[in-house]
Backbone of each chain as ProteinMPNN parsed JSONL, in Angstrom:
{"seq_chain_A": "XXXXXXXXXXXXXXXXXXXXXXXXXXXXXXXXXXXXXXXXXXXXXXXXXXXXXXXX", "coords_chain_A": {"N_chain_A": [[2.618, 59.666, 8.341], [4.124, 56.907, 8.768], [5.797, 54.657, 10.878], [8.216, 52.273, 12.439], [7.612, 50.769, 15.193], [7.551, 49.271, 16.81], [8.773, 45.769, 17.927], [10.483, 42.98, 16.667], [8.985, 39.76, 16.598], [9.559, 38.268, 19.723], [12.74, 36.424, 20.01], [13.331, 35.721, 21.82], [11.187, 34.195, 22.923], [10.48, 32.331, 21.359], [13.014, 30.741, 21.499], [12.613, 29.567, 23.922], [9.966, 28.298, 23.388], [11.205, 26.163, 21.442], [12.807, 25.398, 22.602], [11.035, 24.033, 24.851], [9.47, 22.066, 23.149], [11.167, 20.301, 22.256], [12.432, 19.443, 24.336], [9.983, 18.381, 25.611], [8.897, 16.445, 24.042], [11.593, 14.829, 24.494], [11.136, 13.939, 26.664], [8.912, 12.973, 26.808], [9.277, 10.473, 25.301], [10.993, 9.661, 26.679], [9.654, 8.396, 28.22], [7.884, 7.098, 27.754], [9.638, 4.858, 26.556], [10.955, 3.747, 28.852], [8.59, 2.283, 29.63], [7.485, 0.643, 28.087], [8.159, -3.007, 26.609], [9.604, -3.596, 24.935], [12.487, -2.453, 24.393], [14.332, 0.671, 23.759], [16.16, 2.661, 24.544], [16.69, 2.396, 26.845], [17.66, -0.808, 27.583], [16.769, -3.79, 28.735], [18.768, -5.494, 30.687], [20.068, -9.002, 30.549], [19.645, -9.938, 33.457], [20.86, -12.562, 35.012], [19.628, -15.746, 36.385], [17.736, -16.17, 39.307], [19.491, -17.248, 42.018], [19.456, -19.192, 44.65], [22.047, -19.071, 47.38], [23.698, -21.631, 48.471], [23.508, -23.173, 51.142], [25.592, -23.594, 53.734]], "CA_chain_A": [[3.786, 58.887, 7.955], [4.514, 55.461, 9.269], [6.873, 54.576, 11.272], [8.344, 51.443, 13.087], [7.822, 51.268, 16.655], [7.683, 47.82, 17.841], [9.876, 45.274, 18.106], [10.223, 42.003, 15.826], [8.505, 38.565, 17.51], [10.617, 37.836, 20.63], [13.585, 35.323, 19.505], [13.7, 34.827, 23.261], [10.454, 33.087, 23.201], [10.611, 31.17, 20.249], [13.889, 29.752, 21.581], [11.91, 29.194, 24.845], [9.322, 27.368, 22.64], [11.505, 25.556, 20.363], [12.993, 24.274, 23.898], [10.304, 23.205, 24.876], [8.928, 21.566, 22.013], [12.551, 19.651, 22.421], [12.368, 18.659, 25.996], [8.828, 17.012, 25.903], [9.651, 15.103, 22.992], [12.529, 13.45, 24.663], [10.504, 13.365, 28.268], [7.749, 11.476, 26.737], [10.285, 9.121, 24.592], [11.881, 8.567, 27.72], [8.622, 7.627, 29.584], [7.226, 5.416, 26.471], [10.518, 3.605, 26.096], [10.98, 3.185, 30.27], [6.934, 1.98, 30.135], [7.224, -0.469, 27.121], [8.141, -3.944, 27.053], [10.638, -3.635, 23.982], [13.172, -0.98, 25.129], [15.499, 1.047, 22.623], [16.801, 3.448, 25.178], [16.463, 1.67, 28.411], [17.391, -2.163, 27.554], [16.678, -4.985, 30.057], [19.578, -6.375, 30.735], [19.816, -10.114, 30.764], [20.252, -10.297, 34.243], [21.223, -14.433, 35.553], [18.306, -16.528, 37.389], [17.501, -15.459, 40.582], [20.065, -18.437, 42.554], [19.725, -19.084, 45.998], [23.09, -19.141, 48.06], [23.689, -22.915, 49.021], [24.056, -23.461, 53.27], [27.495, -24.589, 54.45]], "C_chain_A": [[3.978, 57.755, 8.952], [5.665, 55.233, 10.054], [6.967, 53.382, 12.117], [8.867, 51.733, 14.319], [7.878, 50.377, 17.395], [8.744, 46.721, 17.578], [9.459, 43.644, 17.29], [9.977, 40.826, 17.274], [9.919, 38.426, 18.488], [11.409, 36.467, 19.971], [13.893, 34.945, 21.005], [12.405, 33.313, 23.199], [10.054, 32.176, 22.287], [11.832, 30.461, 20.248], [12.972, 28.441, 22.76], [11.014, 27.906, 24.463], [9.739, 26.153, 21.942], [12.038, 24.35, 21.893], [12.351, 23.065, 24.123], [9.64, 22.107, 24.262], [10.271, 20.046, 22.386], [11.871, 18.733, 23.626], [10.996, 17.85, 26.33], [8.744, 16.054, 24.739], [10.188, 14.259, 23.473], [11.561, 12.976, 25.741], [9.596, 12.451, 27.5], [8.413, 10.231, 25.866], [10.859, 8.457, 25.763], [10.925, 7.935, 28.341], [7.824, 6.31, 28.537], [8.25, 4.758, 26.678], [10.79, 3.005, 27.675], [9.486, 2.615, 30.276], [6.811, 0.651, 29.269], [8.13, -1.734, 27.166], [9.865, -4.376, 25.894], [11.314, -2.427, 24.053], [13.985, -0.743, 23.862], [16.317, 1.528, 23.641], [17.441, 2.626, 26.429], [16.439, -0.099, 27.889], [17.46, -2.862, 28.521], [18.201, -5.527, 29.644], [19.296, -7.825, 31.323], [20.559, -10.781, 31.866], [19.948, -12.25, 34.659], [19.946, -14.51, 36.34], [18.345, -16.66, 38.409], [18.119, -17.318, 41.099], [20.231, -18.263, 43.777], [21.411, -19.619, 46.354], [23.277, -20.923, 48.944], [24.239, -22.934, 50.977], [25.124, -24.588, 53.26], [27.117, -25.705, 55.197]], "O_chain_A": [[3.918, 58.086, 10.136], [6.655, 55.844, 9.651], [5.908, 53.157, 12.703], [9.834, 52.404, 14.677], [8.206, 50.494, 18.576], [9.666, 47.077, 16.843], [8.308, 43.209, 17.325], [10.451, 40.878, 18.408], [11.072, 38.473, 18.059], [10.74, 35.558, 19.48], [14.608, 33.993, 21.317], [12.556, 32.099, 23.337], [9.266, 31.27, 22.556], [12.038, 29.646, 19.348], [12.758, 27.234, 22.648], [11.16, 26.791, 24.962], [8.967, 25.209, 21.777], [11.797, 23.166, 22.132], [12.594, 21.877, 23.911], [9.252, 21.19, 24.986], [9.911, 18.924, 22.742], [11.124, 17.758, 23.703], [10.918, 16.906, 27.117], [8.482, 14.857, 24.853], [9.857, 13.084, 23.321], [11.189, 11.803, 25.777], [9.63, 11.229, 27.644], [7.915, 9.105, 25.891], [11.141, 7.271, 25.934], [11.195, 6.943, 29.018], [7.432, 5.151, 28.667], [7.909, 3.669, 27.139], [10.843, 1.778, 27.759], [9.204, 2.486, 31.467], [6.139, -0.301, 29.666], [9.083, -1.518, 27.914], [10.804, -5.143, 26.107], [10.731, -1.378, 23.778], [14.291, -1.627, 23.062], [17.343, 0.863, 23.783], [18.621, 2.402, 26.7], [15.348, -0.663, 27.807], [18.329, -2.565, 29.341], [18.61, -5.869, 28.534], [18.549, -8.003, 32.285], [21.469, -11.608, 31.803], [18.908, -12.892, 34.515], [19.344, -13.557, 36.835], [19.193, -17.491, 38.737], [17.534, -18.347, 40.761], [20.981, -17.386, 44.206], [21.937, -20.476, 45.645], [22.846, -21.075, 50.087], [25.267, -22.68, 51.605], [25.337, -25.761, 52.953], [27.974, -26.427, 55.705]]}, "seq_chain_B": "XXXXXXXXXXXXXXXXXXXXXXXXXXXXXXXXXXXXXXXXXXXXXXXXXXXXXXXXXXXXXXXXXXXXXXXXXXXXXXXXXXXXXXXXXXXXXXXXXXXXXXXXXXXXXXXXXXXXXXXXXXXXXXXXXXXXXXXXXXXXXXXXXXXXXXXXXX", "coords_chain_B": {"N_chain_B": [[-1.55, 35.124, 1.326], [-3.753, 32.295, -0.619], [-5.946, 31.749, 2.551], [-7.206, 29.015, 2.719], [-5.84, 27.447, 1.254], [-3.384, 27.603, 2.894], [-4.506, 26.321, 5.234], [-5.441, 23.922, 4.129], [-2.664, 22.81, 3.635], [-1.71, 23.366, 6.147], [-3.143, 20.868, 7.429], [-2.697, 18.499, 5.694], [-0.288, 18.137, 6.115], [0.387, 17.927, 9.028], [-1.167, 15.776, 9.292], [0.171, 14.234, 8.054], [2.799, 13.533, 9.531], [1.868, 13.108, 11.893], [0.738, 10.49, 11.311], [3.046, 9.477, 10.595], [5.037, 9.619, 13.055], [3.105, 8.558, 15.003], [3.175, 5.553, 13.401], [5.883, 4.833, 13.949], [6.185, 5.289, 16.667], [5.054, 3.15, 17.084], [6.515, 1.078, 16.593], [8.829, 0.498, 17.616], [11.844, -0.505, 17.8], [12.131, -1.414, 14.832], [12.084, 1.202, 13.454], [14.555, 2.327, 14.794], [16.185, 0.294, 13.799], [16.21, 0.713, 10.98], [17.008, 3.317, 10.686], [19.922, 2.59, 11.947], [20.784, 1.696, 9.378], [21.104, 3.719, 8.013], [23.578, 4.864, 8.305], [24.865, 6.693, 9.87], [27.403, 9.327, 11.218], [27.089, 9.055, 13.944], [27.033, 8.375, 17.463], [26.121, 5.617, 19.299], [23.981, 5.975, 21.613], [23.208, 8.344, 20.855], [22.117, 7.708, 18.281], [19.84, 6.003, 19.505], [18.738, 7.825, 21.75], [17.593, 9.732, 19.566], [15.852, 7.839, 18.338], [14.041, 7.932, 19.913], [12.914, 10.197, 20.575], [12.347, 11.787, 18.01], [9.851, 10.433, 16.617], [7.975, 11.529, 18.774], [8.288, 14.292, 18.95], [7.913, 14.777, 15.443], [5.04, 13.996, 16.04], [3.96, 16.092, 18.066], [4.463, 18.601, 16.634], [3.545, 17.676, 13.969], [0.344, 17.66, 15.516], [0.3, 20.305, 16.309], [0.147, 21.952, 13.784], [-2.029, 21.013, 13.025], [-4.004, 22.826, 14.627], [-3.163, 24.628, 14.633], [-1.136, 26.01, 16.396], [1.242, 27.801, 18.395], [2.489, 29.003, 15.941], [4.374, 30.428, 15.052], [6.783, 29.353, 15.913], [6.542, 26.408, 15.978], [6.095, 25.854, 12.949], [8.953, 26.809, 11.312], [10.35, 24.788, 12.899], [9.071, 23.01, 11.937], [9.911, 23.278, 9.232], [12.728, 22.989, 9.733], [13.254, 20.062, 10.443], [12.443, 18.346, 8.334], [14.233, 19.384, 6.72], [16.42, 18.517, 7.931], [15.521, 15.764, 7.01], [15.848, 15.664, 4.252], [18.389, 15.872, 3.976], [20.118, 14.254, 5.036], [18.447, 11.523, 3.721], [19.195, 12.658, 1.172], [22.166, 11.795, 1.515], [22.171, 9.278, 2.049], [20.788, 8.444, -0.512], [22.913, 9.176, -2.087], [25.279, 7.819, -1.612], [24.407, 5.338, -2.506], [22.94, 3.677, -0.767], [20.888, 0.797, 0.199], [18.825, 0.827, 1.089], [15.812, 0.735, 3.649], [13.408, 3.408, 4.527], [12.627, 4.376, 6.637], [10.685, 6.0, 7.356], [8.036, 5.451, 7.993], [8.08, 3.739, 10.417], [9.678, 1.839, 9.721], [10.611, -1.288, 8.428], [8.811, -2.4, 6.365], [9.095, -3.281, 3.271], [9.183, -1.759, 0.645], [8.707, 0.003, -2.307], [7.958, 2.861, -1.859], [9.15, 2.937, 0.508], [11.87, 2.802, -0.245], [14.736, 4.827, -0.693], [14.854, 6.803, -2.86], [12.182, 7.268, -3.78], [11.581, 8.135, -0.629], [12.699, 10.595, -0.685], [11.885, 11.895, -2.341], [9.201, 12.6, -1.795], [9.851, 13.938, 1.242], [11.106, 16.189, 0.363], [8.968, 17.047, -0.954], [7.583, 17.82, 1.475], [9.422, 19.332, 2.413], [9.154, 21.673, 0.711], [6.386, 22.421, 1.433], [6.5, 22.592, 4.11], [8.023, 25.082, 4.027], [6.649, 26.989, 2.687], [4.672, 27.285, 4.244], [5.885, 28.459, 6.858], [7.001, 30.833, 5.473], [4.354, 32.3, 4.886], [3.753, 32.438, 7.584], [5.372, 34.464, 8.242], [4.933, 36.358, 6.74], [3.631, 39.96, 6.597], [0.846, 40.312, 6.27], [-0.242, 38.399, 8.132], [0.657, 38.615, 10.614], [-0.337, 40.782, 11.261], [0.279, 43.133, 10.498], [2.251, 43.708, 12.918], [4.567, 45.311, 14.14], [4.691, 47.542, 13.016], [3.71, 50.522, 12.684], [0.843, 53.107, 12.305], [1.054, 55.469, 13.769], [1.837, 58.013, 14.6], [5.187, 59.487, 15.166], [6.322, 60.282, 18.515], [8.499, 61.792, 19.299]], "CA_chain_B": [[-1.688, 33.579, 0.229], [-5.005, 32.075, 0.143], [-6.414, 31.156, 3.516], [-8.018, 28.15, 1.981], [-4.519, 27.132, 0.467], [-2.654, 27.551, 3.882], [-5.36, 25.318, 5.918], [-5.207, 22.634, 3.155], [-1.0, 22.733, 3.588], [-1.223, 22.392, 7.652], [-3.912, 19.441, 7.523], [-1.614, 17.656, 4.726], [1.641, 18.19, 6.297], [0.128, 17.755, 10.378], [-1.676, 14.615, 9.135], [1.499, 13.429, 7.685], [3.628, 13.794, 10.669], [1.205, 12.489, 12.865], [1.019, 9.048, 10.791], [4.697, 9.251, 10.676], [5.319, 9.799, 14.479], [2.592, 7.075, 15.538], [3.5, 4.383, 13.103], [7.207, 5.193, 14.52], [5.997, 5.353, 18.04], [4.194, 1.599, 17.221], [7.566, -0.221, 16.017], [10.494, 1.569, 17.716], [13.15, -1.343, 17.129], [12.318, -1.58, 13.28], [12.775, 2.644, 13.498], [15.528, 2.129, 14.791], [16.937, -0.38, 12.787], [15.99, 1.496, 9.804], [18.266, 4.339, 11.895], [21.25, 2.285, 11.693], [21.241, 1.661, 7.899], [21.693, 5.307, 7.535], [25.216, 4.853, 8.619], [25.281, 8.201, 10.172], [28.514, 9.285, 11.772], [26.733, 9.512, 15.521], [27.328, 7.128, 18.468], [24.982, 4.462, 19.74], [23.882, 6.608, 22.391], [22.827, 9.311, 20.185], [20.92, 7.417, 17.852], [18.87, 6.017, 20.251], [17.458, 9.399, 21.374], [17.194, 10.265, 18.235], [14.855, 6.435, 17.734], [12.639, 7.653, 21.0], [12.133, 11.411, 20.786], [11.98, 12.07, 16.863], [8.588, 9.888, 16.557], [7.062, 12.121, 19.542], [8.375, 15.552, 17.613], [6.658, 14.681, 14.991], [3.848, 14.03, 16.772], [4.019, 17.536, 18.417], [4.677, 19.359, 15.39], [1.839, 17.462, 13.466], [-0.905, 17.913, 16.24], [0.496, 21.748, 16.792], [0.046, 22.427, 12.661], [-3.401, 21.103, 12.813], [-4.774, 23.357, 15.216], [-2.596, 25.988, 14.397], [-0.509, 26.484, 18.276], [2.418, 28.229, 18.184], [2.605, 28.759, 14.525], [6.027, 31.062, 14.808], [7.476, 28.325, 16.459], [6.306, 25.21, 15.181], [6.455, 26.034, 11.456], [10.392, 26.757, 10.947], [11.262, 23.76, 13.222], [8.661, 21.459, 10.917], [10.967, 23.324, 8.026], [14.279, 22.338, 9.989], [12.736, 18.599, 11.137], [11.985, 18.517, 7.088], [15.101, 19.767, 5.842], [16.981, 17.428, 8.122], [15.242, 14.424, 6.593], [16.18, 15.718, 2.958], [19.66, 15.899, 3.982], [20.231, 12.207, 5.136], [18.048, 10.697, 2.308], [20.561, 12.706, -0.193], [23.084, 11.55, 1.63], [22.138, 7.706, 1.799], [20.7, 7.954, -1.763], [24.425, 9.588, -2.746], [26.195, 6.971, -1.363], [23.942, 3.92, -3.014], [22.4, 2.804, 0.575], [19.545, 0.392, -0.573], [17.788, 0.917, 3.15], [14.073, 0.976, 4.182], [13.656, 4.573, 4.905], [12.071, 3.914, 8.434], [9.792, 7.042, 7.926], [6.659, 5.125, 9.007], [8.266, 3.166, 11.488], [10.524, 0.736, 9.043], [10.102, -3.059, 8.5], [8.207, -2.737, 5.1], [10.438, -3.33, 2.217], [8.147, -1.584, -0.372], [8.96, 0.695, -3.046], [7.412, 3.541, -1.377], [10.103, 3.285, 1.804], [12.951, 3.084, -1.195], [15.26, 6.19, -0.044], [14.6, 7.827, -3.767], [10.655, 7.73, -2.878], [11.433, 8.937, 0.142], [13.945, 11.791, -0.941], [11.245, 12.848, -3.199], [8.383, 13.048, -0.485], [10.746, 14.598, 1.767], [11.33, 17.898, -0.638], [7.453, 17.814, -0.708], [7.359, 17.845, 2.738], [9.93, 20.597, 2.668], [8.501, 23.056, 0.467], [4.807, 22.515, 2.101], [6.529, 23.574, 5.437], [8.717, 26.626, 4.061], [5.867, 27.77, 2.332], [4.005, 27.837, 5.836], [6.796, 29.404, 7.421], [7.127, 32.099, 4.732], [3.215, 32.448, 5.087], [3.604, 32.59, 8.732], [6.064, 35.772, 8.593], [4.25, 37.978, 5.817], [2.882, 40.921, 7.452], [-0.4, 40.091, 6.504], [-0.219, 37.088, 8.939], [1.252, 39.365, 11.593], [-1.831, 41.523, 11.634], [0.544, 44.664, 10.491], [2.604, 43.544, 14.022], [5.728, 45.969, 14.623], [4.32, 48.324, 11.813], [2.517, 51.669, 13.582], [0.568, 54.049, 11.705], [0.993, 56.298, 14.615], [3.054, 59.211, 14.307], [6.243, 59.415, 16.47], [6.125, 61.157, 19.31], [9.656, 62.371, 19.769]], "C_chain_B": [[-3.256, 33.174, 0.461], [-5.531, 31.127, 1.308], [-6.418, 29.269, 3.736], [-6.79, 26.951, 1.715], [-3.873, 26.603, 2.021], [-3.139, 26.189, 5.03], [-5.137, 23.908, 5.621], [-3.883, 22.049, 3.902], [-1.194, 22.184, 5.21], [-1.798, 21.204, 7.818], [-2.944, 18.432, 6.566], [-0.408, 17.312, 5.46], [0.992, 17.715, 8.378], [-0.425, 16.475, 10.513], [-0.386, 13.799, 9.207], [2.19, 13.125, 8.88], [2.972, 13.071, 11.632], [0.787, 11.067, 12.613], [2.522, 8.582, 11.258], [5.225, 8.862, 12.154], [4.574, 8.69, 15.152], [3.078, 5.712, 15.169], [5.215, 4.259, 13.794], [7.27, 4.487, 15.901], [5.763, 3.358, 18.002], [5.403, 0.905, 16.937], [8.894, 0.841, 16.47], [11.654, 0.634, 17.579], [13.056, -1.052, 15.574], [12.635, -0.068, 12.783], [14.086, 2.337, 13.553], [16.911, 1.565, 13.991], [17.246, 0.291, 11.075], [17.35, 3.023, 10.415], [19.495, 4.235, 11.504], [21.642, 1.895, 10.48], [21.685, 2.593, 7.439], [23.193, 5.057, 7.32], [25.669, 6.096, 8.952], [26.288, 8.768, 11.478], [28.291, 9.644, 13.394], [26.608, 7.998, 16.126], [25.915, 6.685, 19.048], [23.968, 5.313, 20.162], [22.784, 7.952, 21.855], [21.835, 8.984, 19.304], [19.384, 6.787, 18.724], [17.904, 7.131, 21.12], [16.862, 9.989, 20.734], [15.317, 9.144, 18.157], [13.766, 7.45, 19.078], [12.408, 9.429, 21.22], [11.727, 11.865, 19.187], [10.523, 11.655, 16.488], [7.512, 11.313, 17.566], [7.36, 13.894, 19.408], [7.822, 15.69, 17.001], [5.144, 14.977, 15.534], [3.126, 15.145, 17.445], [3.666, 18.395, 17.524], [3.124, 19.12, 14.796], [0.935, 18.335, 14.247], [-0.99, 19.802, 16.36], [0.447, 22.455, 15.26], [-1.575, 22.132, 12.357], [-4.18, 21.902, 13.518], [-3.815, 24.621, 15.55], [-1.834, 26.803, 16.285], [0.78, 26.445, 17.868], [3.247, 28.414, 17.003], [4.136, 29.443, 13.983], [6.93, 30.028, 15.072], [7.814, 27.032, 15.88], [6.755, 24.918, 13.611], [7.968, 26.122, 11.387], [10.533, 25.193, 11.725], [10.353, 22.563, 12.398], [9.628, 21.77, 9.938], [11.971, 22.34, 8.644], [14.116, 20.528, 9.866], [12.901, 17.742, 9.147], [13.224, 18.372, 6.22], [16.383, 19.008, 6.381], [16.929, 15.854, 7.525], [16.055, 14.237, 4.885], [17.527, 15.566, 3.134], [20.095, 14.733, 4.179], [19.256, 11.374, 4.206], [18.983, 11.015, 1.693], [21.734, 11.919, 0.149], [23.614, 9.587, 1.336], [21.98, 7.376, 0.422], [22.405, 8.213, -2.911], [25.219, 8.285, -2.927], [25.339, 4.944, -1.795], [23.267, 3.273, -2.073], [21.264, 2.181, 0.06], [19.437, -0.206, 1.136], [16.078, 1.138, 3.014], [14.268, 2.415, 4.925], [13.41, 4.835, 6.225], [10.965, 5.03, 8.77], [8.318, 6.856, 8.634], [6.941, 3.788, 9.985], [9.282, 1.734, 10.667], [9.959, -0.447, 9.029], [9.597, -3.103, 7.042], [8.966, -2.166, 3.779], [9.837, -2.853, 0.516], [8.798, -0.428, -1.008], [8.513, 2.223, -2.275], [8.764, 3.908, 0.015], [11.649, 3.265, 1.233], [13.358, 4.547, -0.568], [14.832, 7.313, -1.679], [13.101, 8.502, -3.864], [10.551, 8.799, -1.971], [11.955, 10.462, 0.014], [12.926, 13.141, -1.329], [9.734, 13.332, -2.56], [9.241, 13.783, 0.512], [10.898, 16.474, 1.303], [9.994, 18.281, -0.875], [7.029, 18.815, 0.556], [8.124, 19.686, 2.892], [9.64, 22.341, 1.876], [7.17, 23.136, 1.308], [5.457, 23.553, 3.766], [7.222, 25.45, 5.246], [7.689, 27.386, 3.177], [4.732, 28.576, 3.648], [4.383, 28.655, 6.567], [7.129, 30.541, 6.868], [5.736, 32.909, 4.791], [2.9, 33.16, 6.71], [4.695, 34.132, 8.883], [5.786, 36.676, 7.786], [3.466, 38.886, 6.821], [1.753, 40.895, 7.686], [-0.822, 39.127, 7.662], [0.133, 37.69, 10.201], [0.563, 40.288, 11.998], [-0.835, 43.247, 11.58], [1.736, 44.998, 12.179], [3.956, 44.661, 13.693], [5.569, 47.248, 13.422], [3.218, 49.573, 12.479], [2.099, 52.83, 13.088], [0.85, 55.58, 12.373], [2.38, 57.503, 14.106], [4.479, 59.203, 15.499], [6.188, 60.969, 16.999], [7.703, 62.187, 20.061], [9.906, 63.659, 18.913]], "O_chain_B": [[-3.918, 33.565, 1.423], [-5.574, 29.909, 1.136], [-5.861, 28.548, 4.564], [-6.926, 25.757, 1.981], [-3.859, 25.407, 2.311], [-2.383, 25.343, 5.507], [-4.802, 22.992, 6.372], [-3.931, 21.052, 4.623], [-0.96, 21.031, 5.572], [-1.102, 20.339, 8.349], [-2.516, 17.453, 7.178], [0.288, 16.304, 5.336], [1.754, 16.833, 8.776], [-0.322, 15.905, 11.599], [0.003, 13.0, 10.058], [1.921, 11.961, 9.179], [3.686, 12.3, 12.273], [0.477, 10.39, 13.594], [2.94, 7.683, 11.988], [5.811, 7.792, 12.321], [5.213, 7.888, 15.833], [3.364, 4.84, 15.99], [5.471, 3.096, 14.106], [7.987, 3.554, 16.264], [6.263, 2.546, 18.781], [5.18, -0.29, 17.125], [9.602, 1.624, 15.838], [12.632, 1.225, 17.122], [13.99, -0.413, 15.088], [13.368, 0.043, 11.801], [14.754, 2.097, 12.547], [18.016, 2.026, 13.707], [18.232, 0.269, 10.338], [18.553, 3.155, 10.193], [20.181, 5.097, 10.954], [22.849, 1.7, 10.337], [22.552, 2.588, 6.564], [23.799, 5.079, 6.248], [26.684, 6.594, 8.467], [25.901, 8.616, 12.636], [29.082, 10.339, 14.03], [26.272, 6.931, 15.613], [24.889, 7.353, 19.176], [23.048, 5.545, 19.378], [21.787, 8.35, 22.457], [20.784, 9.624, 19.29], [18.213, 7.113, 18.527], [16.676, 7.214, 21.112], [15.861, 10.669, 20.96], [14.163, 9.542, 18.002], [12.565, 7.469, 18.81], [11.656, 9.79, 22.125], [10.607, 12.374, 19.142], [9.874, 12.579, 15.997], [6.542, 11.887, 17.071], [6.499, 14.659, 19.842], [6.944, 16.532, 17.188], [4.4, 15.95, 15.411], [1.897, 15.21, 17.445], [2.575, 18.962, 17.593], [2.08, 19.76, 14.921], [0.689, 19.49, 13.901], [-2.03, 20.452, 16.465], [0.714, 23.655, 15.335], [-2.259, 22.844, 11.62], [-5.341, 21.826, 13.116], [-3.818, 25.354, 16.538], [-2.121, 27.801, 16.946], [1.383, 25.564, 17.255], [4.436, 28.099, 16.949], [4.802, 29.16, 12.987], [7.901, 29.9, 14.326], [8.889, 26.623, 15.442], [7.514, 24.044, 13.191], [8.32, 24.943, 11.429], [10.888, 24.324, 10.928], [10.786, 21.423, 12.23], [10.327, 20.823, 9.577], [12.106, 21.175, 8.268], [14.906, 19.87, 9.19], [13.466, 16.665, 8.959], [13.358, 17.575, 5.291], [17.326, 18.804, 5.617], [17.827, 15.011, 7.522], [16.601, 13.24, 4.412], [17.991, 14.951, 2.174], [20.53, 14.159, 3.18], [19.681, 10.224, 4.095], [19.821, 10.155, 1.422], [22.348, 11.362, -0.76], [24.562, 8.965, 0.856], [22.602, 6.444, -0.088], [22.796, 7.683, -3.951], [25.672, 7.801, -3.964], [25.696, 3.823, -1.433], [22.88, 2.157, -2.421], [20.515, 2.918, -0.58], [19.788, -1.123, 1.879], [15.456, 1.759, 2.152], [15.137, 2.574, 5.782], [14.137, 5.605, 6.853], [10.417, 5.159, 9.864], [7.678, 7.58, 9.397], [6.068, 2.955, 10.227], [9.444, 0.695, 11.306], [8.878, -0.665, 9.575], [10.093, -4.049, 6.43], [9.284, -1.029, 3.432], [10.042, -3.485, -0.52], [9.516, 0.224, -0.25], [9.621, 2.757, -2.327], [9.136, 5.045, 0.304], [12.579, 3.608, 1.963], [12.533, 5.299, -0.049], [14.551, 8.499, -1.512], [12.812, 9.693, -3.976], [9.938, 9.862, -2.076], [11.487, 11.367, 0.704], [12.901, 14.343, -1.063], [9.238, 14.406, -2.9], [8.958, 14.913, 0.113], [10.785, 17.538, 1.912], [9.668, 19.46, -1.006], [6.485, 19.914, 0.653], [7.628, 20.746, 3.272], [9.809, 23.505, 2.237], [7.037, 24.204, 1.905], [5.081, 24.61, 4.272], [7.046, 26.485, 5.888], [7.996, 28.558, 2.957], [4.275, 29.699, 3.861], [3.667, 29.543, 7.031], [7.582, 31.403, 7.621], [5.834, 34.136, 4.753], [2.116, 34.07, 6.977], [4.522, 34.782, 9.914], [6.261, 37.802, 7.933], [2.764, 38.443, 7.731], [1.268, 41.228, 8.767], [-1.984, 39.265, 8.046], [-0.272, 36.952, 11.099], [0.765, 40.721, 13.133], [-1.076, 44.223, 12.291], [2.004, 46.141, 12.55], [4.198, 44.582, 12.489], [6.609, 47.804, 13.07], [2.023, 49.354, 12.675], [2.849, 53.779, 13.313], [0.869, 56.622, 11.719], [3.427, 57.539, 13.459], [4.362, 58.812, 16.66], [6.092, 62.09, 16.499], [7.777, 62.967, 21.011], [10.889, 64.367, 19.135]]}, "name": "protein", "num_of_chains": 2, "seq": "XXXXXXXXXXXXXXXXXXXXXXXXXXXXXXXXXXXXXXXXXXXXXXXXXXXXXXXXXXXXXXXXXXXXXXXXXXXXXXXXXXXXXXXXXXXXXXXXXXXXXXXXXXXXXXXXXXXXXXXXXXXXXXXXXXXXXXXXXXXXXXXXXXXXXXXXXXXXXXXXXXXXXXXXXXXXXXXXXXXXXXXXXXXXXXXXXXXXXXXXXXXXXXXXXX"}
């Protein structure tokens, strides 16, 4: 006779997984969009033209 | 289910995703933009994470359905990833939105990126994965896992 003795797939490590899965998604979105030249996340701001300080 | 069948389904659906997620990755303003036609009740802030990690999800997902890694895992969240997309197409096609769907990275104003196109690829998309995921938790697939012919010993 049969009987159940083990335990269903860990839901710990398929959160663990799903985490993960998560978290390098964004990490590498964040490192493409900080690396590329056309930002979504990370925009250049349009900082003013580098102006020297005039002598008194 | 047959083997044969299941293989087919992850190469179809891991291909897909992995078009999807590159052409994405290649035009992330016109994503984006495509993003904000939605009109979806989340702040700036939010969509833009959305524009720069959703492409490389995909991309995950795909590559991790073609070579079959982490198939408990992967599979439901391609369902969820899937069943999120169907839910914001209905919602844009509900409300009349005539948007570029942005699923391969937006910009091309073609019948094909129409939100009713997409709605209806989308529900492909979503049975192909919940069939995987239902595939992926039959016992047969589980190799008989938590199931012990053994007799109990108590």
């Amino acid at each position: 006779m049969s009987e159940i003795v083990g335990k269903a797939p860990g839901r710990g490590r398929f959160l663990v997984r799903l985490l993960a899965l998560l978290l390098a998604s964004l990490a590498l979105g964040l490192v493409t969009d900080a690396w590329r030249s056309e930002r979504v996340f990370f925009p250049k701001k349009n900082l003013p033209a580098f102006e020297t300080v005039p002598k008194k | 289910m047959n083997t044969r069948w299941v293989l087919m389904l992850r190469i179809f659906l891991g291909g897909l995703l992995l078009w999807a997620g590159f052409a994405k990755l290649a035009a992330p303003m016109a994503f984006f933009g495509a993003l904000l036609g939605y009109e979806l009740p989340l702040s700036d802030t939010v969509l833009r994470l959305i524009t720069i990690a959703l492409p490389w999800l995909e991309v995950l997902c795909g590559a991790a359905l073609l070579v079959d890694f982490w198939p408990e895992t992967v599979r439901p969240l391609t369902m969820a990833l899937t069943l999120s997309f169907v839910v914001v197409l209905s919602q844009a096609l509900g409300r009349g939105l005539e948007i570029d769907c942005g699923c391969f990275g937006g910009g091309k104003n073609a019948f094909w990126n129409s939100p009713a196109a997409a709605l209806a690829r989308a529900i492909a998309l979503l049975i192909a994965a919940s069939v995987l995921t239902l595939q992926n938790n039959s016992p047969q697939r589980r190799g008989g896992r938590g199931v012990s012919s053994r007799s109990s010993t108590r």
